[in-house]
VOKOL-621788 format. One line per field, with one value per residue (C-alpha): residue number from 0; residue in one letter; x, y, z. Coordinates in nm, 2 decimals, m for minus. Layout:
<atoms>
seq <- NUM | ...
type <- A | ...
u <- X | ...
v <- Y | ...
w <- Z | ...
</atoms>
This chain:
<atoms>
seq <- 0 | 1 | 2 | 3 | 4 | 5 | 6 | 7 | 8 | 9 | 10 | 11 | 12 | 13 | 14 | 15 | 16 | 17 | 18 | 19 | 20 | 21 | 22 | 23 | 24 | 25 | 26 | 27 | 28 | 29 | 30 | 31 | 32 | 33 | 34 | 35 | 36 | 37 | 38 | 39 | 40 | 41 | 42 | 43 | 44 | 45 | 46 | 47 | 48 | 49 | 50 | 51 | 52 | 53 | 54 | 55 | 56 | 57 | 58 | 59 | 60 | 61 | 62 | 63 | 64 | 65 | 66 | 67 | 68 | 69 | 70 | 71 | 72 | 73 | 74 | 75 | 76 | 77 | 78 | 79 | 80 | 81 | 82 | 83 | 84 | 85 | 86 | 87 | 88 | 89 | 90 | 91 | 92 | 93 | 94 | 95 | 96 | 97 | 98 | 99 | 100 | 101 | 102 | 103 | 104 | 105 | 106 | 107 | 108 | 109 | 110 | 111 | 112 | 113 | 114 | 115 | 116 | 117 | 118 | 119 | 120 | 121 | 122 | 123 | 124 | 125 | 126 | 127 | 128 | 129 | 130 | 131 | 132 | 133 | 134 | 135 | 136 | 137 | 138 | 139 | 140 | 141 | 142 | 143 | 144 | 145 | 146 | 147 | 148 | 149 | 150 | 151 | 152 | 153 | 154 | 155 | 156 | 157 | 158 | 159 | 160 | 161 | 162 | 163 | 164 | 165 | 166 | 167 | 168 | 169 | 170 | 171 | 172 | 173 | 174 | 175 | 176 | 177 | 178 | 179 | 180 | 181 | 182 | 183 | 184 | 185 | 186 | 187 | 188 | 189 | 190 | 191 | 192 | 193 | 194 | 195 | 196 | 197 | 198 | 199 | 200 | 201 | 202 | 203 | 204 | 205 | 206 | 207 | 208 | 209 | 210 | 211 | 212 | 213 | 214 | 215 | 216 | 217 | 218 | 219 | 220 | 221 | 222 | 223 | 224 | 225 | 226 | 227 | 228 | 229 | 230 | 231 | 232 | 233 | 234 | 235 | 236 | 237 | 238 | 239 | 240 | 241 | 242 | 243 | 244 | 245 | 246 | 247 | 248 | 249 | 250 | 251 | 252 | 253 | 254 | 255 | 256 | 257 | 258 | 259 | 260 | 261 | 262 | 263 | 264 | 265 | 266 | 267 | 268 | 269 | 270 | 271 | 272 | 273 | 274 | 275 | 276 | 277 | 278 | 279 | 280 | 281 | 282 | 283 | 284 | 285 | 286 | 287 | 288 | 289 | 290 | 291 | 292 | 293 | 294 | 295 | 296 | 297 | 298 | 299 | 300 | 301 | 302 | 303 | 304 | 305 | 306 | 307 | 308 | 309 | 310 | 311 | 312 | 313 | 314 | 315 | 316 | 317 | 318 | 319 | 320 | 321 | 322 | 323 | 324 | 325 | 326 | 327 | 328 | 329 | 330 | 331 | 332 | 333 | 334 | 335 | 336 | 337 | 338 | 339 | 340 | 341 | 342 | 343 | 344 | 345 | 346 | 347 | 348 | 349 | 350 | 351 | 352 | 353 | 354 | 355 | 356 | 357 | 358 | 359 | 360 | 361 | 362 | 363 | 364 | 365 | 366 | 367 | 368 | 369 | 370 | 371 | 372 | 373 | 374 | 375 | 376 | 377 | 378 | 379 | 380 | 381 | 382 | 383 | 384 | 385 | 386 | 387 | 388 | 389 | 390 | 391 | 392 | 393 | 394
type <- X | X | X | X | X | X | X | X | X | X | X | X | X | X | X | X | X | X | X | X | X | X | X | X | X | X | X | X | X | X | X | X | X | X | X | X | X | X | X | X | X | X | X | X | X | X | X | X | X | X | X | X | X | X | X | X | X | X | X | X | X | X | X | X | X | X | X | X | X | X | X | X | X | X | X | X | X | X | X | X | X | X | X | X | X | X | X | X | X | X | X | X | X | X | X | X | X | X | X | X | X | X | X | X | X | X | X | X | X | X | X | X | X | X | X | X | X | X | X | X | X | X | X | X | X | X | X | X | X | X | X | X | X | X | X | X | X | X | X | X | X | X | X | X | X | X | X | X | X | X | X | X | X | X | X | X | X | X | X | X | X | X | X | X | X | X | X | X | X | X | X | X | X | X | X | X | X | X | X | X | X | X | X | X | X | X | X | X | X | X | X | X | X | X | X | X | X | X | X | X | X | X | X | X | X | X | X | X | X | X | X | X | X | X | X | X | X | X | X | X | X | X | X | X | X | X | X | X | X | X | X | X | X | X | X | X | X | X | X | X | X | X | X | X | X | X | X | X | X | X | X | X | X | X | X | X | X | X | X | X | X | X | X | X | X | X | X | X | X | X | X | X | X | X | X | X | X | X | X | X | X | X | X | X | X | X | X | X | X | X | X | X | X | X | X | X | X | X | X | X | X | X | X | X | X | X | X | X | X | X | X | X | X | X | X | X | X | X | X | X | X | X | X | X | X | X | X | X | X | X | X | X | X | X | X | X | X | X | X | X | X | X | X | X | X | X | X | X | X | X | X | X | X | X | X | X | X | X | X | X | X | X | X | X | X | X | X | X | X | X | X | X | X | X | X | X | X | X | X | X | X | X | X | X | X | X | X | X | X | X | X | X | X | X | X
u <- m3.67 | m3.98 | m4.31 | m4.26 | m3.99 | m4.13 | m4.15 | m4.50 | m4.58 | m4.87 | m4.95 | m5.24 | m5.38 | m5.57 | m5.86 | m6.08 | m6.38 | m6.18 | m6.05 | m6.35 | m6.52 | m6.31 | m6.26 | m6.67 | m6.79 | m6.42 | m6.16 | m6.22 | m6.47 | m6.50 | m6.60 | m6.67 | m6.45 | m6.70 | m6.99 | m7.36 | m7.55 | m7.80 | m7.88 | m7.59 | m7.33 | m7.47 | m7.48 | m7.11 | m7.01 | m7.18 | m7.35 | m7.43 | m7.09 | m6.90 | m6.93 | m6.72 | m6.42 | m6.46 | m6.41 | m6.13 | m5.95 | m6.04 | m5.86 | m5.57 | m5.53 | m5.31 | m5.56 | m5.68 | m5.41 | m5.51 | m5.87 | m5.89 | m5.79 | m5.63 | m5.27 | m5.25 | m5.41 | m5.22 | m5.34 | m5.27 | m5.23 | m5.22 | m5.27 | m5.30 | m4.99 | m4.77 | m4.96 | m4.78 | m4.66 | m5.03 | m4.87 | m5.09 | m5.45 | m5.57 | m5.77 | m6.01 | m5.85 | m5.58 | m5.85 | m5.84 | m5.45 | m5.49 | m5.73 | m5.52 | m5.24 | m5.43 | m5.53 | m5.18 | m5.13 | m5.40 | m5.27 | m4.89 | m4.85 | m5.18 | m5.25 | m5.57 | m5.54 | m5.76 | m5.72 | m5.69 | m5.70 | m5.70 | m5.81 | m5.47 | m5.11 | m5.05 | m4.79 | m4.92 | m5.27 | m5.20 | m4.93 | m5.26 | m5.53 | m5.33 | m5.26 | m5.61 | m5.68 | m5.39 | m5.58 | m5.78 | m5.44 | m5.13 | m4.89 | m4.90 | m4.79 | m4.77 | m4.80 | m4.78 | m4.68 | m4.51 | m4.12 | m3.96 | m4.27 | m4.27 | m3.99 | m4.10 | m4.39 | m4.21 | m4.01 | m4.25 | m4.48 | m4.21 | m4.19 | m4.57 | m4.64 | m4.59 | m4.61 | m4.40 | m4.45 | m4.30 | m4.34 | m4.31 | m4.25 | m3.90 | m3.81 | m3.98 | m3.87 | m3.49 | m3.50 | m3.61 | m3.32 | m3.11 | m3.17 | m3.17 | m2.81 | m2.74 | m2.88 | m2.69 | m2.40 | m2.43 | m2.46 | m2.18 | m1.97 | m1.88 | m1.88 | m2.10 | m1.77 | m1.60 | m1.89 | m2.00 | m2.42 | m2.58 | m2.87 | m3.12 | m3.35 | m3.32 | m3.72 | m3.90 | m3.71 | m3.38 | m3.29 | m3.36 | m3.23 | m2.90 | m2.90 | m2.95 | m2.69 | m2.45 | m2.58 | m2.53 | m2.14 | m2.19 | m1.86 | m1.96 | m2.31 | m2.33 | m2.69 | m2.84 | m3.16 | m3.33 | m3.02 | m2.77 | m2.53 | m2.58 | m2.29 | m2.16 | m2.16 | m2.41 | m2.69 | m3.08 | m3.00 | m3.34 | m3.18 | m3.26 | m3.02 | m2.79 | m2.71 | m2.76 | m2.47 | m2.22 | m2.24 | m2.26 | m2.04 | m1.74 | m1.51 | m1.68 | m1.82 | m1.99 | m2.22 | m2.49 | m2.62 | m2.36 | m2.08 | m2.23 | m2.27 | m1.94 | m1.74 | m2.04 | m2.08 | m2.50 | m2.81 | m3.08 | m3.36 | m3.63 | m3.73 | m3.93 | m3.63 | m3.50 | m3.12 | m2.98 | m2.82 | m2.52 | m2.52 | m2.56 | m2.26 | m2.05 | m2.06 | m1.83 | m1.79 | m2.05 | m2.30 | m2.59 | m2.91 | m3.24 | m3.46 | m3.74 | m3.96 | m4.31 | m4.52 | m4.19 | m3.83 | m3.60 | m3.39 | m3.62 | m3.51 | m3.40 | m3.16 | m3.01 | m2.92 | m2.70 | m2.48 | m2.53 | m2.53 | m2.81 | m3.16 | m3.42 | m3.70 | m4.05 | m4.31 | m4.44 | m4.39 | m4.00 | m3.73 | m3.64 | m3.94 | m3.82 | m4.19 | m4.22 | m4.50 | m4.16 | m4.08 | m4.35 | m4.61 | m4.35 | m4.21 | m4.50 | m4.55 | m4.24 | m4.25 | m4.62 | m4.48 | m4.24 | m4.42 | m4.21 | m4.27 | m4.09 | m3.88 | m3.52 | m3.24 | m3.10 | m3.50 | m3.46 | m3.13 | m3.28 | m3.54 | m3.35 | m3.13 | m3.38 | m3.55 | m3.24 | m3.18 | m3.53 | m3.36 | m3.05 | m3.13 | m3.22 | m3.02 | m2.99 | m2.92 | m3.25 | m3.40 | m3.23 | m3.50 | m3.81 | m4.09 | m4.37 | m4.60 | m4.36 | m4.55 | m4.20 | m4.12 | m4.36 | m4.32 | m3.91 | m3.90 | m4.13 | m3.93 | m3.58 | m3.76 | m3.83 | m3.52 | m3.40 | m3.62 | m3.52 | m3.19 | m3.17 | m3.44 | m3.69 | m3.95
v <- m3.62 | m3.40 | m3.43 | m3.28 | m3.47 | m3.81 | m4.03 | m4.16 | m4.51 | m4.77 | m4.93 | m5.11 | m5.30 | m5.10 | m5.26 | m5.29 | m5.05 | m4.86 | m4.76 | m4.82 | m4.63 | m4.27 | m4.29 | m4.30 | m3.99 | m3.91 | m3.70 | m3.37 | m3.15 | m2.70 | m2.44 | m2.09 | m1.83 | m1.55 | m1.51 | m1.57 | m1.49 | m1.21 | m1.04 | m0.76 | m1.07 | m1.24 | m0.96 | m0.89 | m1.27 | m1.29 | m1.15 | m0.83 | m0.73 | m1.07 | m0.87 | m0.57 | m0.80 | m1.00 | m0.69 | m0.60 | m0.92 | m0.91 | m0.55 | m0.72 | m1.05 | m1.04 | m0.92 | m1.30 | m1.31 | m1.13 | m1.17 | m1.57 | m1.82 | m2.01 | m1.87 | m2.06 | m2.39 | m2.70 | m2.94 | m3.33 | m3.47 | m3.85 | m4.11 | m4.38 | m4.58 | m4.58 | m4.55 | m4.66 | m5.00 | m5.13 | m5.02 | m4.98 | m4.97 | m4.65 | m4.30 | m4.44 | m4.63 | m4.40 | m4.07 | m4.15 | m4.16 | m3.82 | m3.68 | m3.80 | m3.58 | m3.28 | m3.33 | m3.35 | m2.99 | m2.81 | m2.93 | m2.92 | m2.65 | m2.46 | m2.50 | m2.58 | m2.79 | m3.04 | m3.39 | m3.44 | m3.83 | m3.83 | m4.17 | m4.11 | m4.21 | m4.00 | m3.79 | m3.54 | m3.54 | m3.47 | m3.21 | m3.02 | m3.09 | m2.89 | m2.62 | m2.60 | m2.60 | m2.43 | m2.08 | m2.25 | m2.35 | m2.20 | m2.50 | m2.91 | m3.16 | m3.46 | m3.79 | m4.20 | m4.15 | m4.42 | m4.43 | m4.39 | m4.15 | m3.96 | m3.77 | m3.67 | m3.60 | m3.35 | m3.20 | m3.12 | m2.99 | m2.73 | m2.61 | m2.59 | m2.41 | m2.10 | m2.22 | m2.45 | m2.80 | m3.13 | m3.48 | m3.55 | m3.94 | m3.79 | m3.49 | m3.54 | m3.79 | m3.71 | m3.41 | m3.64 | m3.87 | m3.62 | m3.47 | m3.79 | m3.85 | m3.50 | m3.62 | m3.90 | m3.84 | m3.58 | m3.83 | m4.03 | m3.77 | m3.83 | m3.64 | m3.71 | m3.61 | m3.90 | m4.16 | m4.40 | m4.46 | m4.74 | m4.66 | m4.96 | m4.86 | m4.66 | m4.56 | m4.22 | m4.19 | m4.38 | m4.16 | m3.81 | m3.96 | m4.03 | m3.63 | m3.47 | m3.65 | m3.58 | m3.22 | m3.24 | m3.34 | m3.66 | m3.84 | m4.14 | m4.27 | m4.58 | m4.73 | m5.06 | m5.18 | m5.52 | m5.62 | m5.49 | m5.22 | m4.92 | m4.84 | m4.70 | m4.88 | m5.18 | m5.26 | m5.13 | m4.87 | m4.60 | m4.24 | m4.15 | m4.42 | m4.37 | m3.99 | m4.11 | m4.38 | m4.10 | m3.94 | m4.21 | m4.56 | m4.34 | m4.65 | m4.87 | m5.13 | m5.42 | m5.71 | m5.68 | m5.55 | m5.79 | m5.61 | m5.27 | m5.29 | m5.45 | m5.15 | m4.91 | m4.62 | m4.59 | m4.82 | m4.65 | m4.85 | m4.79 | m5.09 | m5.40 | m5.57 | m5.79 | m5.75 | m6.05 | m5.98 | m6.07 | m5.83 | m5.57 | m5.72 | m5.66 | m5.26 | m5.03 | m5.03 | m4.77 | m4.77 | m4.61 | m4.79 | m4.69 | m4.94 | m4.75 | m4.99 | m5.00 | m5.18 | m5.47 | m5.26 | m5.42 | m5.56 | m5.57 | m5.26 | m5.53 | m5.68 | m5.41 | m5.28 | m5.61 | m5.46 | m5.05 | m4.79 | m4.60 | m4.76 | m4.58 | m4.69 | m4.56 | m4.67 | m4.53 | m4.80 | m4.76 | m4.48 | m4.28 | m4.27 | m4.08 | m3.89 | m3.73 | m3.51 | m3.33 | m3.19 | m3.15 | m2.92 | m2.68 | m2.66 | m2.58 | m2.31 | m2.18 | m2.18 | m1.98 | m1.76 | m1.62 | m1.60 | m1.88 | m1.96 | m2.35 | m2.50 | m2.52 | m2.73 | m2.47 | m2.49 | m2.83 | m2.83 | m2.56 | m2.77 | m3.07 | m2.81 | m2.68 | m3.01 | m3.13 | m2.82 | m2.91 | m3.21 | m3.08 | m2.99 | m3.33 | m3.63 | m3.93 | m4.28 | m4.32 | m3.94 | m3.81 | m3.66 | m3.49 | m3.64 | m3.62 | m3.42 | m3.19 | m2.83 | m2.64 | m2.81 | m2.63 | m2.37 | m2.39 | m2.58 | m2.30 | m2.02 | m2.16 | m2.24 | m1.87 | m1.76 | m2.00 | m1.87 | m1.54 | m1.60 | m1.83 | m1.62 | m1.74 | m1.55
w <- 3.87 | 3.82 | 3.72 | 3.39 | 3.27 | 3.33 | 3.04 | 2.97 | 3.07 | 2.98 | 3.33 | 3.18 | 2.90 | 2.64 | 2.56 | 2.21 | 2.44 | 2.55 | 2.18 | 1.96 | 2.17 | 2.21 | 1.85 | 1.76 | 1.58 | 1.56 | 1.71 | 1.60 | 1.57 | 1.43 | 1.71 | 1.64 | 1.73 | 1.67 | 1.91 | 1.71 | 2.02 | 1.88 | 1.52 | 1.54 | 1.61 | 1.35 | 1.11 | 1.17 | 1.14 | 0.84 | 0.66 | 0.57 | 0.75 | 0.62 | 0.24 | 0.37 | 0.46 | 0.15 | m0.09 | 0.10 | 0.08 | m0.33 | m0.32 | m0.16 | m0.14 | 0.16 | 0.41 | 0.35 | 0.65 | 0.91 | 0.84 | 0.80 | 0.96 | 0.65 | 0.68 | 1.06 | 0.92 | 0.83 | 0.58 | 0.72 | 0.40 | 0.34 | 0.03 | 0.30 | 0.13 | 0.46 | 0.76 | 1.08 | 1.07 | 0.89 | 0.53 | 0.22 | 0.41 | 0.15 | 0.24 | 0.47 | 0.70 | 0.73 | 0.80 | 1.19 | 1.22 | 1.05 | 1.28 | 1.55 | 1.41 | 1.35 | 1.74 | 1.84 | 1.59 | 1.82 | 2.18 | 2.09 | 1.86 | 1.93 | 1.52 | 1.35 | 1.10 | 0.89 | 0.76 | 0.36 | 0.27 | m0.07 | m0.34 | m0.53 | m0.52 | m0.81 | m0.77 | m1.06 | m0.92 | m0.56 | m0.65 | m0.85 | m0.61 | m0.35 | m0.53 | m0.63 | m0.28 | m0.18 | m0.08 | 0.20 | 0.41 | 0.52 | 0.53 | 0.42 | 0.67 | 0.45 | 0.63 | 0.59 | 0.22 | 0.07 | m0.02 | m0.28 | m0.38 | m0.09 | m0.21 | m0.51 | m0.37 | m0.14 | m0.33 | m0.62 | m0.35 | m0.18 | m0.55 | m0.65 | m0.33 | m0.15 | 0.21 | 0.42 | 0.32 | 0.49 | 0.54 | 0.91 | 0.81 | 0.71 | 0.88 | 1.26 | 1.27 | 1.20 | 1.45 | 1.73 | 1.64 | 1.65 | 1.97 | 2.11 | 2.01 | 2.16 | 2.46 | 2.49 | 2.34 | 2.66 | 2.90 | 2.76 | 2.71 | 2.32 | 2.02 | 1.70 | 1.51 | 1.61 | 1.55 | 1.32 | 1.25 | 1.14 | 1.01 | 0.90 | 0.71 | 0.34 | 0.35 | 0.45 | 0.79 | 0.72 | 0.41 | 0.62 | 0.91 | 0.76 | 0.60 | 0.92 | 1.06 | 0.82 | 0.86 | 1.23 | 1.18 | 1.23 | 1.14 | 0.91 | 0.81 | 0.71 | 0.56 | 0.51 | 0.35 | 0.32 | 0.04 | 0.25 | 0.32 | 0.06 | m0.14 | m0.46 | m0.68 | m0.58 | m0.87 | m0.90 | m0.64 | m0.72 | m0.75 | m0.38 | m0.27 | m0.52 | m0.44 | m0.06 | m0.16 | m0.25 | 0.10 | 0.30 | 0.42 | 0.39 | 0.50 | 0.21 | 0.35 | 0.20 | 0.30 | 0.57 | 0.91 | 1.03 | 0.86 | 0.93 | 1.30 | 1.38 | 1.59 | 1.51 | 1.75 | 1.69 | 1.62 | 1.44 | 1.36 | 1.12 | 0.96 | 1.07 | 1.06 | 1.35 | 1.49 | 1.66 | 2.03 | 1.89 | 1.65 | 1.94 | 2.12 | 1.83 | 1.85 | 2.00 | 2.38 | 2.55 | 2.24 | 2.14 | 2.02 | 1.91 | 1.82 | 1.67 | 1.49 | 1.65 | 1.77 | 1.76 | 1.81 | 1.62 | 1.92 | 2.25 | 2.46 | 2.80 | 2.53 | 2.37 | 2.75 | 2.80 | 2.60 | 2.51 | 2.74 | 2.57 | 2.41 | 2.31 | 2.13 | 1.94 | 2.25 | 2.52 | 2.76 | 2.76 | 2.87 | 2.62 | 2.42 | 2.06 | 1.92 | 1.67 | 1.88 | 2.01 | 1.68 | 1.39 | 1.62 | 1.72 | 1.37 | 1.19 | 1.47 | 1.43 | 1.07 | 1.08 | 1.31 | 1.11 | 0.79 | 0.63 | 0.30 | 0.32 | 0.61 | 0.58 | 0.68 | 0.92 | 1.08 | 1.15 | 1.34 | 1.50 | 1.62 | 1.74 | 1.96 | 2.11 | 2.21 | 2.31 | 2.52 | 2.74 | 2.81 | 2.91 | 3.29 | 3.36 | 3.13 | 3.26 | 3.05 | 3.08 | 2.98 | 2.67 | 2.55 | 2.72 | 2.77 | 2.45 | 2.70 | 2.83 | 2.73 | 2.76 | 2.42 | 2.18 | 2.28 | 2.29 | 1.91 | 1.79 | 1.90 | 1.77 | 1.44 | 1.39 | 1.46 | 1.22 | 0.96 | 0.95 | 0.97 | 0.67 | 0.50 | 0.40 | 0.68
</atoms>
């Protein structure tokens, strides 16, 4: 096994110091590009030669482009409704999870971007406060938004704006998942045509998790919230889970997680909620299980290996780790790259091939995905992400 396809592994307590301490002043910080070091630099920088550029960008607005650096800068936007398993803990307290993304943008994807935590969960007055801002960015990476609003939110975003726009909660999320299920379906020699997913979980992830799939060819979704196994027909379903309802539990199931996983192919957790052992036992021979929850999976990984032959889980202290970090910088790169002006379905399949395809020269039950510091994957994701945008274009 080499170096680069080790999966990360926390050999030591972290302590409070430790923490507290690399997070004072904050994570990021602005450097100059342009060199200030005497009058003439200065006087190109800014001004009196700054004017010349700015009247040129006012004759045509799309010099702004080549001559700023707002079409390569992603906006990490958050209401702090969502953020990691601490929920609704607003702007503030979110700001250094969204610096720590913005981090991750800049070594991953070799972006800039800038953290937005904005004192609203209104859907009308985020929508207008980025497009006010919209000329100072080239692309919205929304993040730790609530469901069902996230969707909207989304949605009415990808409509108001002219740049990619997505909400990693979702659709990192689902590309990880994905190639993970390549990976070791791979291993395992099975097809995703001739599986059934279990999904648990109808929030930000669960819902795009269970699209993808389908995308993916996946041969039955089935979904299951905190009242049980969604379905036509079932009562005070919200309109997300009622269209997700129509395309999903194709062999109609009703009842719970009990009912749900019995013979299932595929555990995907991503919920807080807790799966009995026994519920694990009950799945098909040779199964699949990621347990995604974090910082608690929703069956401890040791468990879920008495019985499946894959596990996978959200942490860094485990095989298999699934990270978002392996999808979301490389497809905002790949996206910039080619101009796009929003990210497609087609750009997100893209993306989960291609991760899946770093992994492929070395799978093992125990590495079905690379490793979330692996640097070949960037650079891989943003390159198939191109592609994939001119070819469904939209570069």
């Amino acid at each position: 096994m080499t170096a680069v396809n080790d999966q990360p592994q926390t050999t030591t307590e972290l302590s409070d110091e430790e923490i507290f301490l690399a997070h004072e002043g904050g994570k990021l910080a602005v450097s100059a590009t342009a060199s200030l070091a005497d009058p003439r630099a200065l006087s190109i920088a800014y001004t009196p030669g700054v004017a010349r550029v700015s009247r040129a960008i006012a004759q045509d607005p799309s010099l702004a482009a080549k001559y700023t650096w707002a079409h390569r800068l992603v906006a990490v936007v958050s209401d702090g409704t969502a953020v990691l398993g601490l929920g609704d803990i607003g702007p503030s307290a979110s700001l250094p999870v969204m610096e720590g993304k913005a981090a991750l943008f800049k070594t991953f994807g070799g972006l800039d971007s800038i953290p937005l935590v904005l004192d609203t969960t209104d859907v009308d007055e985020i929508v207008e406060t980025l497009v006010r801002l919209r000329p100072s960015f080239g692309a919205v990476n929304l993040e730790d938004v609530a469901a069902p609003r996230c969707f909207e939110l989304e949605a009415r975003l990808i409509e108001a704006l002219d740049v990619p726009v997505m909400h990693d909660d979702q659709h990192g999320t689902a590309v990880v998942v994905l190639a993970a299920l390549r990976g070791a379906n791979t291993v395992l020699g099975k097809d995703v045509a001739n599986q059934r997913v279990v999904i648990s979980g109808a929030g930000a992830a669960g819902v795009a998790c269970a699209k993808i799939l389908l995308a993916a060819g996946v041969g039955e979704v089935t979904v299951v919230d905190s009242r049980g196994i969604v379905h036509v027909g079932r009562d005070a379903l919200n309109p997300v889970k009622a269209q997700l309802a129509e395309v999903t539990n194709g062999s109609g199931l009703r009842g719970g997680i009990t009912e749900a996983l019995r013979g299932a192919d595929v555990f995907v957790g991503v919920s807080s909620s807790q799966v009995p052992e026994e519920l694990i036992a009950s799945m098909a021979d040779d199964s699949i299980v990621f347990a995604l929850s974090n910082p608690d999976p929703e069956v401890h990984p040791d468990v879920a290996g008495r019985h499946a032959a894959v596990v996978a889980t959200g942490r860094s202290d485990f095989p298999n780790q699934i990270n978002n970090v392996l999808a979301f910088p490389g497809i905002f790169r790949g996206a910039l790259d080619a101009g796009a002006k929003r990210i497609t379905e087609g750009m997100k399949l893209a993306a989960a091939d291609a991760i899946a395809a770093v992994a492929a020269d070395d799978l093992a039950v125990d590495r079905i995905v690379p490793s979330a510091l692996d640097p070949r994957v960037g650079p891989e994701v943003a390159a198939a992400v191109a592609l994939a945008a001119r070819q469904d274009g939209v570069a």
